[in-house]
PDB file of N, CA, C and O in Angstrom:
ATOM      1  N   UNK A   1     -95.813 -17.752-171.300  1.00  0.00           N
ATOM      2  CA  UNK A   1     -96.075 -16.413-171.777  1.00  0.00           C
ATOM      3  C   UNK A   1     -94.822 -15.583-171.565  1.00  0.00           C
ATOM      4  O   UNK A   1     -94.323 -15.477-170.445  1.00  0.00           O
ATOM      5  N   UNK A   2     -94.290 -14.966-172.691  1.00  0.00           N
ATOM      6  CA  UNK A   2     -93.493 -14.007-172.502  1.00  0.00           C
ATOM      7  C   UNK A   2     -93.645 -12.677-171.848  1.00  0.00           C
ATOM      8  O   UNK A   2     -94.559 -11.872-172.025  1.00  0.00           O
ATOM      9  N   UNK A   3     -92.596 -12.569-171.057  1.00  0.00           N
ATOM     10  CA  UNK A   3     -92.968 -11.008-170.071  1.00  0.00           C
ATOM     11  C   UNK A   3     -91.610  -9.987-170.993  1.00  0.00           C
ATOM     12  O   UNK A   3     -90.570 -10.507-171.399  1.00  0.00           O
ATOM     13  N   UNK A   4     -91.848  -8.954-171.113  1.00  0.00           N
ATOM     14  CA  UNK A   4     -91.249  -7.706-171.476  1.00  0.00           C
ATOM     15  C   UNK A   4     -91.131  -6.815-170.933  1.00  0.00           C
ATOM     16  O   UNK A   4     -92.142  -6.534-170.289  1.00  0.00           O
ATOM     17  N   UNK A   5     -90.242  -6.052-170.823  1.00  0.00           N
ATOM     18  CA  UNK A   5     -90.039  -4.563-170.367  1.00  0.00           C
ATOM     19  C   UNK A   5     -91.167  -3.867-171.320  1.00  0.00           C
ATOM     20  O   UNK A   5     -91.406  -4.223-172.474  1.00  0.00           O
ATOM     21  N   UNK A   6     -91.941  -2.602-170.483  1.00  0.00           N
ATOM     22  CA  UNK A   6     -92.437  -1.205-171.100  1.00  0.00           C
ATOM     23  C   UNK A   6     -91.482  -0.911-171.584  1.00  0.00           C
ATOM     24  O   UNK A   6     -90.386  -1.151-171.076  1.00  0.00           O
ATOM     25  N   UNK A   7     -91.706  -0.088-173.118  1.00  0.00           N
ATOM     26  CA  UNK A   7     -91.062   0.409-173.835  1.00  0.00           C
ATOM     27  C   UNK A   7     -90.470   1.928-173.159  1.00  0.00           C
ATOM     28  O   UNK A   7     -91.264   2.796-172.798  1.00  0.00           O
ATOM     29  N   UNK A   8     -89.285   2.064-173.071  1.00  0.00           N
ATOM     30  CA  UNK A   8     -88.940   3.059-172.024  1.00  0.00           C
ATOM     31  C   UNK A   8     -89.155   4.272-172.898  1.00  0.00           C
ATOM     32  O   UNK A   8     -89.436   5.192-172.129  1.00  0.00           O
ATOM     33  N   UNK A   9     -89.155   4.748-174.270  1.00  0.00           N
ATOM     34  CA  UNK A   9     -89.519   6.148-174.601  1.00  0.00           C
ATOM     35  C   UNK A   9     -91.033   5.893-175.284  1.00  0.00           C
ATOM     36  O   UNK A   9     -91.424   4.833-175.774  1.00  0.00           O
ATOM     37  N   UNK A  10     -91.876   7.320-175.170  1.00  0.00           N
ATOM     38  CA  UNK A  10     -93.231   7.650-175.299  1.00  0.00           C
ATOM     39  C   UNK A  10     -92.985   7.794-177.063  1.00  0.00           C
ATOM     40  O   UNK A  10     -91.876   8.147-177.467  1.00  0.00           O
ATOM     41  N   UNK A  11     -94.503   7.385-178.390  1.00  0.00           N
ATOM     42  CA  UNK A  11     -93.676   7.682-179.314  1.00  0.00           C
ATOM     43  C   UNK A  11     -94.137   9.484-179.374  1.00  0.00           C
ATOM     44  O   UNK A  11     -95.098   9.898-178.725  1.00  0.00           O
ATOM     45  N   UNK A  12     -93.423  10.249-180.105  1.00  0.00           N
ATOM     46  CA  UNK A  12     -93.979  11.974-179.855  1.00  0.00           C
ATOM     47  C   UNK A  12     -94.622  12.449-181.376  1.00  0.00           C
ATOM     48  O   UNK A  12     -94.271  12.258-182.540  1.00  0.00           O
ATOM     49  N   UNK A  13     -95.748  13.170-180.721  1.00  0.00           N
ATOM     50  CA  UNK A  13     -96.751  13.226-181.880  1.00  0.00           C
ATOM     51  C   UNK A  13     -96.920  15.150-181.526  1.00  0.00           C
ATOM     52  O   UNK A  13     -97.335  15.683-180.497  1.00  0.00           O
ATOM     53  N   UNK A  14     -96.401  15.830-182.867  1.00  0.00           N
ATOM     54  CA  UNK A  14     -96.244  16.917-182.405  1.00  0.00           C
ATOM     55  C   UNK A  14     -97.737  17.587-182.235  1.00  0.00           C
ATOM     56  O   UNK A  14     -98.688  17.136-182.872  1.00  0.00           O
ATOM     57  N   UNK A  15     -97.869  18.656-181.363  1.00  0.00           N
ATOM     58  CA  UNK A  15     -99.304  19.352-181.443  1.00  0.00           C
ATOM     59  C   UNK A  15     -99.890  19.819-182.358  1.00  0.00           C
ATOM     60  O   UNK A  15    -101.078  20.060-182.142  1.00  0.00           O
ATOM     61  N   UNK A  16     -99.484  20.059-183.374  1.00  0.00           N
ATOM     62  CA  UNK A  16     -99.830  20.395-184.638  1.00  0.00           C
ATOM     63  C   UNK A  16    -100.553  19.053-185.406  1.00  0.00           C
ATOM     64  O   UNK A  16    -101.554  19.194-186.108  1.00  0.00           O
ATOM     65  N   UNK A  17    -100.014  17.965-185.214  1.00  0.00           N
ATOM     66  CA  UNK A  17    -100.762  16.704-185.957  1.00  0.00           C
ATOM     67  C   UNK A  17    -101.977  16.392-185.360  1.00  0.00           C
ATOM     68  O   UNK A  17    -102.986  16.075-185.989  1.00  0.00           O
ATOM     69  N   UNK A  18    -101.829  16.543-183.275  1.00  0.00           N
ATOM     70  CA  UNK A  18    -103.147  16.341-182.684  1.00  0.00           C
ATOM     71  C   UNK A  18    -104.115  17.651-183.254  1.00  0.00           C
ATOM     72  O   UNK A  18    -105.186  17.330-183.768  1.00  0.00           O
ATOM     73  N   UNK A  19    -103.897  18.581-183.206  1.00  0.00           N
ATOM     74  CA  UNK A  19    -104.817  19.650-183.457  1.00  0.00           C
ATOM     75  C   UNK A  19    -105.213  19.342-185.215  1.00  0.00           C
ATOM     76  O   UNK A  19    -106.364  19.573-185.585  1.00  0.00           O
ATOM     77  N   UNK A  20    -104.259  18.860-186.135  1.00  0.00           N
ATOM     78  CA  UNK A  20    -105.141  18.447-187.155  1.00  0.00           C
ATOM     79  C   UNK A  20    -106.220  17.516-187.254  1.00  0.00           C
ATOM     80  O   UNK A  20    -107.338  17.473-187.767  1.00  0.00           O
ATOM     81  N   UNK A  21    -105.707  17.016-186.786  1.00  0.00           N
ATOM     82  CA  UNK A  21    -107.021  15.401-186.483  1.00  0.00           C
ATOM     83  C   UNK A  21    -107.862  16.040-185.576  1.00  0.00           C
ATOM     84  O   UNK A  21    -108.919  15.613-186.040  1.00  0.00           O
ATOM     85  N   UNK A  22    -108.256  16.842-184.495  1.00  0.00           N
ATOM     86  CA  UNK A  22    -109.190  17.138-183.858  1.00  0.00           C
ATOM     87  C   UNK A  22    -109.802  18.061-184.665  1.00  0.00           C
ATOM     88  O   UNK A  22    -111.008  17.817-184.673  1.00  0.00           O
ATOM     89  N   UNK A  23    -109.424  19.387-185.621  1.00  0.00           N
ATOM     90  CA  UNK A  23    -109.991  20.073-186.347  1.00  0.00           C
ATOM     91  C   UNK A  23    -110.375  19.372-187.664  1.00  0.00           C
ATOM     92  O   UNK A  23    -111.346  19.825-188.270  1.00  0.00           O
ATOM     93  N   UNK A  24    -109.839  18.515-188.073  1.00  0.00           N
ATOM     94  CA  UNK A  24    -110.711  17.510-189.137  1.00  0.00           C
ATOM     95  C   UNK A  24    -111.983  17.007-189.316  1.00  0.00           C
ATOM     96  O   UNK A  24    -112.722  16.898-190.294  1.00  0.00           O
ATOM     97  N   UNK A  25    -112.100  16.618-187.709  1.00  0.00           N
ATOM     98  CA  UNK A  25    -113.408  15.990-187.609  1.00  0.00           C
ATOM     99  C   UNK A  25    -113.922  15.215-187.860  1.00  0.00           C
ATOM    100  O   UNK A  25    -113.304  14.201-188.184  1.00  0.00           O
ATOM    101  N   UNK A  26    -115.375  15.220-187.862  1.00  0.00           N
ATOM    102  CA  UNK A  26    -115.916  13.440-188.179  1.00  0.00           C
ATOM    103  C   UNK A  26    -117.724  13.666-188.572  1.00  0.00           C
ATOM    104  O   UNK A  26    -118.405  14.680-188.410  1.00  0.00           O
ATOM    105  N   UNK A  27    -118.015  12.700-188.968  1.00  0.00           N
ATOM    106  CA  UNK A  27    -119.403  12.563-189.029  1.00  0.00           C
ATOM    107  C   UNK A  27    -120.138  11.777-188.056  1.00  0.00           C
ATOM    108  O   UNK A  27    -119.443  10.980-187.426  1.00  0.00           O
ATOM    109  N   UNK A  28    -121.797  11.819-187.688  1.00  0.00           N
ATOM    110  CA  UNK A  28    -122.177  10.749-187.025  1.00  0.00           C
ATOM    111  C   UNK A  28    -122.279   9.463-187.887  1.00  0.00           C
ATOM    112  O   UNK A  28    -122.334   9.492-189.117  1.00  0.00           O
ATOM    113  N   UNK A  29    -122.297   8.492-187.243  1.00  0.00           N
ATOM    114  CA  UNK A  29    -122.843   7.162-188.115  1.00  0.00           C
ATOM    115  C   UNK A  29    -124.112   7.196-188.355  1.00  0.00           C
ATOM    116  O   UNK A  29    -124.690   6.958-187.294  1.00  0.00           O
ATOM    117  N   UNK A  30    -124.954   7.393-189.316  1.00  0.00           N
ATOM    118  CA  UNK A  30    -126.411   6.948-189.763  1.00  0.00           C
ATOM    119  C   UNK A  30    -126.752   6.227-190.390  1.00  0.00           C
ATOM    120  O   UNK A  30    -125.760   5.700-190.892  1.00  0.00           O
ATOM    121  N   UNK A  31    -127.788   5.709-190.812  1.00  0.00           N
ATOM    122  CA  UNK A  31    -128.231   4.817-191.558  1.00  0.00           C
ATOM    123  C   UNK A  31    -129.124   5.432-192.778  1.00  0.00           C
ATOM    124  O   UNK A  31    -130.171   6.025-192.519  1.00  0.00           O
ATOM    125  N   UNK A  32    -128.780   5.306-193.789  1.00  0.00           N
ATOM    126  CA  UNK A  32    -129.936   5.941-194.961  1.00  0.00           C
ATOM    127  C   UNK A  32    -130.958   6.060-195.193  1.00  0.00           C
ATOM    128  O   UNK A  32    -131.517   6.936-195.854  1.00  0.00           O
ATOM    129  N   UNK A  33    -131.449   4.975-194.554  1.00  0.00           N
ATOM    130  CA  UNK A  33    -133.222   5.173-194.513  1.00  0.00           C
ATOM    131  C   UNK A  33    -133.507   6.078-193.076  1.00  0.00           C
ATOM    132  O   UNK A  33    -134.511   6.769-193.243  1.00  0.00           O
ATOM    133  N   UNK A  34    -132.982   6.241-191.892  1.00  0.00           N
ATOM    134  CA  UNK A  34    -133.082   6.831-191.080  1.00  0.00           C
ATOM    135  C   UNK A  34    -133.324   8.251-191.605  1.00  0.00           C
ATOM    136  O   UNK A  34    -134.288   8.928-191.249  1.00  0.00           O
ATOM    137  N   UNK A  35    -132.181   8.750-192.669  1.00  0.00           N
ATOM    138  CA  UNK A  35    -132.374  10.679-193.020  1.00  0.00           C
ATOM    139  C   UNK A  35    -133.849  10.390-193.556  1.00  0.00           C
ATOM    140  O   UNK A  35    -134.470  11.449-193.460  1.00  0.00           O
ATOM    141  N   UNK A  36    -134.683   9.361-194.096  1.00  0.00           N
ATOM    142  CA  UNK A  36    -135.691   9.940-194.652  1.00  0.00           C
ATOM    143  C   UNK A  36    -137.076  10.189-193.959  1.00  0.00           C
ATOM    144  O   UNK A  36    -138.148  10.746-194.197  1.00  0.00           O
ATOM    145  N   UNK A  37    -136.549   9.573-193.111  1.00  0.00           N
ATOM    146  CA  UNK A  37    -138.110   9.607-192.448  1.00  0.00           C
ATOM    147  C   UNK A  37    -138.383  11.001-191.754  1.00  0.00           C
ATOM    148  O   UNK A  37    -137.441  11.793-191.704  1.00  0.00           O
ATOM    149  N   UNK A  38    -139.684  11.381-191.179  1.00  0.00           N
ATOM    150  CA  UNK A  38    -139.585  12.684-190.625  1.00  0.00           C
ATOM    151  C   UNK A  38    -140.421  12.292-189.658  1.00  0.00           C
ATOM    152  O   UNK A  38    -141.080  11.254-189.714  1.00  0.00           O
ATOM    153  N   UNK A  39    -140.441  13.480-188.288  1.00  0.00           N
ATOM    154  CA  UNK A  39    -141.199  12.871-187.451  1.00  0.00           C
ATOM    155  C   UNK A  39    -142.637  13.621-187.776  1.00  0.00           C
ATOM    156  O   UNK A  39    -142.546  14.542-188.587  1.00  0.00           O
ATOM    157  N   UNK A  40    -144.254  13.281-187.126  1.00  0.00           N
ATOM    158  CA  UNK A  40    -145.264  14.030-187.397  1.00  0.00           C
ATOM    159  C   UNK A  40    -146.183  14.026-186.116  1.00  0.00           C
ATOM    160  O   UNK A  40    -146.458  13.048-185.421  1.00  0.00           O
ATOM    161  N   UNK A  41    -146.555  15.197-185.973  1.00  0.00           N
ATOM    162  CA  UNK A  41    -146.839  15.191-184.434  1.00  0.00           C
ATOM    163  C   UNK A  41    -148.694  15.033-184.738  1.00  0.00           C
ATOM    164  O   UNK A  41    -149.320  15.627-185.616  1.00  0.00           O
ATOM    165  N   UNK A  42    -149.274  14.021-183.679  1.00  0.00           N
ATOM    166  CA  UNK A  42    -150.505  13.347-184.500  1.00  0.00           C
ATOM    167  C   UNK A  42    -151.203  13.835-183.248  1.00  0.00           C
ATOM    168  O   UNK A  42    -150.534  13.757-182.217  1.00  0.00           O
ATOM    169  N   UNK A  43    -152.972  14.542-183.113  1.00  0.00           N
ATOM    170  CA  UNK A  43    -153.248  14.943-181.763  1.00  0.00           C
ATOM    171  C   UNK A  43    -154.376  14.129-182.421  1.00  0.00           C
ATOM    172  O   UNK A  43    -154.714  14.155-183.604  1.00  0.00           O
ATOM    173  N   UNK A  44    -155.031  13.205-181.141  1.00  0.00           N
ATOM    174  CA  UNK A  44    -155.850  12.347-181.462  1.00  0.00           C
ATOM    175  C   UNK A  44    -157.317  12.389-180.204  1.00  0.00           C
ATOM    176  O   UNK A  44    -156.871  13.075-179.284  1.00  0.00           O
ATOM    177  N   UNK A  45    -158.635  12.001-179.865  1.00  0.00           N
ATOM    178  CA  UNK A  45    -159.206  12.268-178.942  1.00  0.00           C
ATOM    179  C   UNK A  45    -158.929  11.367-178.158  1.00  0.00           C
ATOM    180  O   UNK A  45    -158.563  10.225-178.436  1.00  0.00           O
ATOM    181  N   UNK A  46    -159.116  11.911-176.981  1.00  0.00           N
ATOM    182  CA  UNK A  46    -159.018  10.509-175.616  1.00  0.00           C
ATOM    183  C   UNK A  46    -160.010   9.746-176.076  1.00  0.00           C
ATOM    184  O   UNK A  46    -159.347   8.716-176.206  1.00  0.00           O
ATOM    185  N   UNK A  47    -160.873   9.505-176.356  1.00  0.00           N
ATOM    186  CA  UNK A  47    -162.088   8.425-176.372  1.00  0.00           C
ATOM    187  C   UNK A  47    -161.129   7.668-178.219  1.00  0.00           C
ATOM    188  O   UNK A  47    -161.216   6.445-178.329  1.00  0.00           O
ATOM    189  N   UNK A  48    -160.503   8.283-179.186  1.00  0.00           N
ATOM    190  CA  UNK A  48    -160.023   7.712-179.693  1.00  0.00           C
ATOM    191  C   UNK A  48    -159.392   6.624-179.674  1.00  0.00           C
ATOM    192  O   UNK A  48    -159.708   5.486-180.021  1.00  0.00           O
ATOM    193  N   UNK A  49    -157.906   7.327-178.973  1.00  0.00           N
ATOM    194  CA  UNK A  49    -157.200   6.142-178.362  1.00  0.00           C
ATOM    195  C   UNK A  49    -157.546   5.171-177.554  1.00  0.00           C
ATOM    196  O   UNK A  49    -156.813   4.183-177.585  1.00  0.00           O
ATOM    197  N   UNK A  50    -158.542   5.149-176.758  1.00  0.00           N
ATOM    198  CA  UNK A  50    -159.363   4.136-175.679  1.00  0.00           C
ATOM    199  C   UNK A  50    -159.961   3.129-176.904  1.00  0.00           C
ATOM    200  O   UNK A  50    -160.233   1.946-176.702  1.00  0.00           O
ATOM    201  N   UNK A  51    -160.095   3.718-178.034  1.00  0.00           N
ATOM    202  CA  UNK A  51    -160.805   2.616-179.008  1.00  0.00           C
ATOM    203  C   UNK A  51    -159.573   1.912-179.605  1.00  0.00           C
ATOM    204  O   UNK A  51    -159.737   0.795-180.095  1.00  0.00           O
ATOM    205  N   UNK A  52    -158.573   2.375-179.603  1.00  0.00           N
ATOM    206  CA  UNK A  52    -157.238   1.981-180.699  1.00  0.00           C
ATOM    207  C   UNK A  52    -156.743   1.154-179.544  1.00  0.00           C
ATOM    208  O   UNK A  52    -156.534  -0.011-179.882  1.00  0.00           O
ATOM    209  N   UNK A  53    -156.503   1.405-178.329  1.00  0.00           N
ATOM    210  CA  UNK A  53    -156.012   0.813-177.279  1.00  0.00           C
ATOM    211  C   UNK A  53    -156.792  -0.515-176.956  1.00  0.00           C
ATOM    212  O   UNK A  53    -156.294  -1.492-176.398  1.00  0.00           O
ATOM    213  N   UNK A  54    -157.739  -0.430-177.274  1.00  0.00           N
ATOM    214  CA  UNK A  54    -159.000  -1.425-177.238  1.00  0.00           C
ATOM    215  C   UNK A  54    -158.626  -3.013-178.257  1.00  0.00           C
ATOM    216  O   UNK A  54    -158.461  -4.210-178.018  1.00  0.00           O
ATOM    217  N   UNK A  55    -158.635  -1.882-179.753  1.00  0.00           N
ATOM    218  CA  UNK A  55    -158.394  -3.205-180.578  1.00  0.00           C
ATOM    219  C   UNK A  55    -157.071  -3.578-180.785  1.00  0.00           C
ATOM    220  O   UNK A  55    -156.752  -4.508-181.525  1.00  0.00           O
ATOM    221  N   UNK A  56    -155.908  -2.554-179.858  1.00  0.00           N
ATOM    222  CA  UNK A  56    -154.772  -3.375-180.007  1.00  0.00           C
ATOM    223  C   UNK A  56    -155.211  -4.681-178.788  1.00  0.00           C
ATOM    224  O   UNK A  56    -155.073  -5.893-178.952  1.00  0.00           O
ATOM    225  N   UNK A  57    -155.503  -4.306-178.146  1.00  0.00           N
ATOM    226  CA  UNK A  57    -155.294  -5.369-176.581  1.00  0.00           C
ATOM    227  C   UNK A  57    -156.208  -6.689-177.209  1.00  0.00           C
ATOM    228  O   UNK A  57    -156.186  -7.689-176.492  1.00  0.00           O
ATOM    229  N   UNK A  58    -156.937  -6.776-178.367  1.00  0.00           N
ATOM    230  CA  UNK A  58    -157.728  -8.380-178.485  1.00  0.00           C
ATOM    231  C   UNK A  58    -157.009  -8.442-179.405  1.00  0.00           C
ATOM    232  O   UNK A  58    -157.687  -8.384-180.431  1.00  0.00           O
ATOM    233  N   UNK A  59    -155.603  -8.564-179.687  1.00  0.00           N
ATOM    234  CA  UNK A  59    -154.997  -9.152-180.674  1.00  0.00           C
ATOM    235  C   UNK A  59    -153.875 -10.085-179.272  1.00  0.00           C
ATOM    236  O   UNK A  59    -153.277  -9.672-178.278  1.00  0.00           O
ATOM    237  N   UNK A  60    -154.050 -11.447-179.899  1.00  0.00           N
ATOM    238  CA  UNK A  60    -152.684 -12.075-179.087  1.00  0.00           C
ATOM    239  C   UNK A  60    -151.340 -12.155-178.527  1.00  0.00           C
ATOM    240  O   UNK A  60    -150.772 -12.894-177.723  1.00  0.00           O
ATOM    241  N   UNK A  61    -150.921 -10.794-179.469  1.00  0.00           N
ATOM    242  CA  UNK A  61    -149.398 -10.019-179.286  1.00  0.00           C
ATOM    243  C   UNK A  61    -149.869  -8.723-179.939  1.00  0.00           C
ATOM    244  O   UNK A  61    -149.999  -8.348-181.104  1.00  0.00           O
ATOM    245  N   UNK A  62    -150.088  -8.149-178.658  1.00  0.00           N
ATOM    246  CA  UNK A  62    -150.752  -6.416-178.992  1.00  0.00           C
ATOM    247  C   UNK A  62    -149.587  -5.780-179.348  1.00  0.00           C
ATOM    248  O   UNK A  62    -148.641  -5.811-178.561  1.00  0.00           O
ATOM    249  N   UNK A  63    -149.460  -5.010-180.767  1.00  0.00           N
ATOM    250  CA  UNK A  63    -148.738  -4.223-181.342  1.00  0.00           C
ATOM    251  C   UNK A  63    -148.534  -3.112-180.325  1.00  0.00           C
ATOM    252  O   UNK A  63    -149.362  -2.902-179.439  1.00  0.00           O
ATOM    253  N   UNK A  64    -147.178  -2.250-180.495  1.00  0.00           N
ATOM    254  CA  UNK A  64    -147.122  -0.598-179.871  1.00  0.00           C
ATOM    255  C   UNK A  64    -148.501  -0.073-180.800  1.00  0.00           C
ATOM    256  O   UNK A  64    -149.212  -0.362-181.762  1.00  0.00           O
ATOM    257  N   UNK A  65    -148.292   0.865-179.778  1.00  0.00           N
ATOM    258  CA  UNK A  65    -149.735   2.545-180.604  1.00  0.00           C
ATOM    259  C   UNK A  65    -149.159   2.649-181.824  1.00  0.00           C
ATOM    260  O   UNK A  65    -149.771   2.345-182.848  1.00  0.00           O
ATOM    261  N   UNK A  66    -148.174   3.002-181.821  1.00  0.00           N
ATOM    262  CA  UNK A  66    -147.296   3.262-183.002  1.00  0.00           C
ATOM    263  C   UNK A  66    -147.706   2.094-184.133  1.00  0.00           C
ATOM    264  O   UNK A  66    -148.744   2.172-184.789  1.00  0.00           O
ATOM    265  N   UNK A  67    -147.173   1.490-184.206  1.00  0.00           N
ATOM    266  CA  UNK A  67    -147.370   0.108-184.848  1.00  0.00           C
ATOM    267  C   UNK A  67    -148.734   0.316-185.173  1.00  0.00           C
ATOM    268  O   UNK A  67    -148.991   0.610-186.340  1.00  0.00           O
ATOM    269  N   UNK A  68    -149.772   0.204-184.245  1.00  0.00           N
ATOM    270  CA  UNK A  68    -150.907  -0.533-184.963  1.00  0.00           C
ATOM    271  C   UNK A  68    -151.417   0.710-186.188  1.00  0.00           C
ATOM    272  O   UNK A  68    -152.114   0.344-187.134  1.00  0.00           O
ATOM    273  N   UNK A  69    -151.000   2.142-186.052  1.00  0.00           N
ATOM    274  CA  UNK A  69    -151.567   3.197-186.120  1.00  0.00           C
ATOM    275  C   UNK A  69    -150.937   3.355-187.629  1.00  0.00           C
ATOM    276  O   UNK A  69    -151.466   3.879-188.609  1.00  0.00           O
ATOM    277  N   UNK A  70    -149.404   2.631-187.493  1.00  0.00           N
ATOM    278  CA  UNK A  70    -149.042   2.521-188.902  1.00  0.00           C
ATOM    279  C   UNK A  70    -149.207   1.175-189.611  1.00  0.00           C
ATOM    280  O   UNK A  70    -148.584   1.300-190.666  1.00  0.00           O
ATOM    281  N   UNK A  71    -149.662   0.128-189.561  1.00  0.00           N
ATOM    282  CA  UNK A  71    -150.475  -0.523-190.494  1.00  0.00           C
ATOM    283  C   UNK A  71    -151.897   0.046-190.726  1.00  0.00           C
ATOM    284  O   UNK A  71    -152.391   0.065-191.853  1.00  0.00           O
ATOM    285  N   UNK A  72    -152.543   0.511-189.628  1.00  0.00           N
ATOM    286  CA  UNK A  72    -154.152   1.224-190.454  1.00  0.00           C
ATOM    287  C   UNK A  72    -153.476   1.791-191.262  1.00  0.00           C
ATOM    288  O   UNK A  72    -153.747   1.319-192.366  1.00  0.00           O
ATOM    289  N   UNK A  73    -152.168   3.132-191.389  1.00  0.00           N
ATOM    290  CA  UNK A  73    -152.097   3.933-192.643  1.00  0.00           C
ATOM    291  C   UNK A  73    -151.506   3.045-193.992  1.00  0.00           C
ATOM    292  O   UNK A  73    -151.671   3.286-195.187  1.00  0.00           O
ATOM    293  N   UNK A  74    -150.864   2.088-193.429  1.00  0.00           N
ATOM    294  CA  UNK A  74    -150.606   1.081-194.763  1.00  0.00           C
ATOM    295  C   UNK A  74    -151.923   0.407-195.236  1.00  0.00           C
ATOM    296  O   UNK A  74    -152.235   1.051-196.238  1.00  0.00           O
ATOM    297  N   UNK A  75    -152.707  -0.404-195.063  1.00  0.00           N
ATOM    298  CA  UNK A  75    -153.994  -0.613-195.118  1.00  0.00           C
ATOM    299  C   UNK A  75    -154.848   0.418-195.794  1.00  0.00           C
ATOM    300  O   UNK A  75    -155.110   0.293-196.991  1.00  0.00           O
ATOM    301  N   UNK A  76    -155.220   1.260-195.208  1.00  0.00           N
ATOM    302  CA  UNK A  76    -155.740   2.592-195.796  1.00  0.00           C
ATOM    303  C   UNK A  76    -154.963   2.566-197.623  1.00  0.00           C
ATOM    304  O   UNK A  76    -155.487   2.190-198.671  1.00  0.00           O
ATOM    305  N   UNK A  77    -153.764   3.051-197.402  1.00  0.00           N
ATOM    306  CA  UNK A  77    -153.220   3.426-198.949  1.00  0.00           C
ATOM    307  C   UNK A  77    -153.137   2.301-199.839  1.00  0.00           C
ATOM    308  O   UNK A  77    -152.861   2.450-201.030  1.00  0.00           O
ATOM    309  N   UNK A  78    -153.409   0.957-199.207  1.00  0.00           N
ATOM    310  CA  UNK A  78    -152.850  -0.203-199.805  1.00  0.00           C
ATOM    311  C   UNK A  78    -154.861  -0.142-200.560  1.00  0.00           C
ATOM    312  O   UNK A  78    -154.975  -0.452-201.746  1.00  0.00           O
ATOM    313  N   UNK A  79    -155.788   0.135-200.004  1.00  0.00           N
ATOM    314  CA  UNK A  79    -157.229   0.304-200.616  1.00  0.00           C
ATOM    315  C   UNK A  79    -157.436   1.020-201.349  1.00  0.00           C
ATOM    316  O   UNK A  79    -158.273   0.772-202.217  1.00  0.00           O
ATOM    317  N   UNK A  80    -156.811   2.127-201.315  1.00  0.00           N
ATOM    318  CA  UNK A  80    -156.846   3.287-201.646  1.00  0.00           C
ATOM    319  C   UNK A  80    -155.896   3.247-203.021  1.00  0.00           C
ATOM    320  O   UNK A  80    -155.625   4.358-203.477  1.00  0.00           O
ATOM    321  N   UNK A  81    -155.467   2.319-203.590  1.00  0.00           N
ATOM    322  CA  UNK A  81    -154.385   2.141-204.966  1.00  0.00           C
ATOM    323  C   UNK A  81    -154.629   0.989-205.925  1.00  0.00           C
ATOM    324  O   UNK A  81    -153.894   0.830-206.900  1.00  0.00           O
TER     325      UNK A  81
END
């Protein structure tokens, strides 16, 4: 393996180029289907969920709440068309 000297001068980047690139800016990374979705805030009864919680747990690989709550609404519209 070759060994080298550090390069003895820094290269110089005037403040004006850093302050362009920092005032330029940037975007976040997203994903496209991510902007579409929205969130929906769902209030449900306790004795509800004790029933939803119920028929997730006799399935062999119990879905999240989430999950099972969105195939009933796929199900539902999929009858419903």
């Amino acid at each position: 393996m070759a060994i080298s000297k550090k390069p003895s001068s820094k290269p110089t980047v005037s403040e004006a180029a850093i302050n362009a690139i920092i005032d330029k800016g940037g975007s976040v990374a997203t994903d496209k289907q991510e902007l579409s979705k929205k969130n929906l805030q769902l209030r449900l009864e306790s004795d509800l969920i004790g029933k939803i919680d119920l028929a997730r747990k006799n399935k062999s690989v119990p879905p999240s709440r989430h999950t099972w709550i969105l195939e009933a609404i796929f199900e539902k519209l999929h009858k419903e068309s």
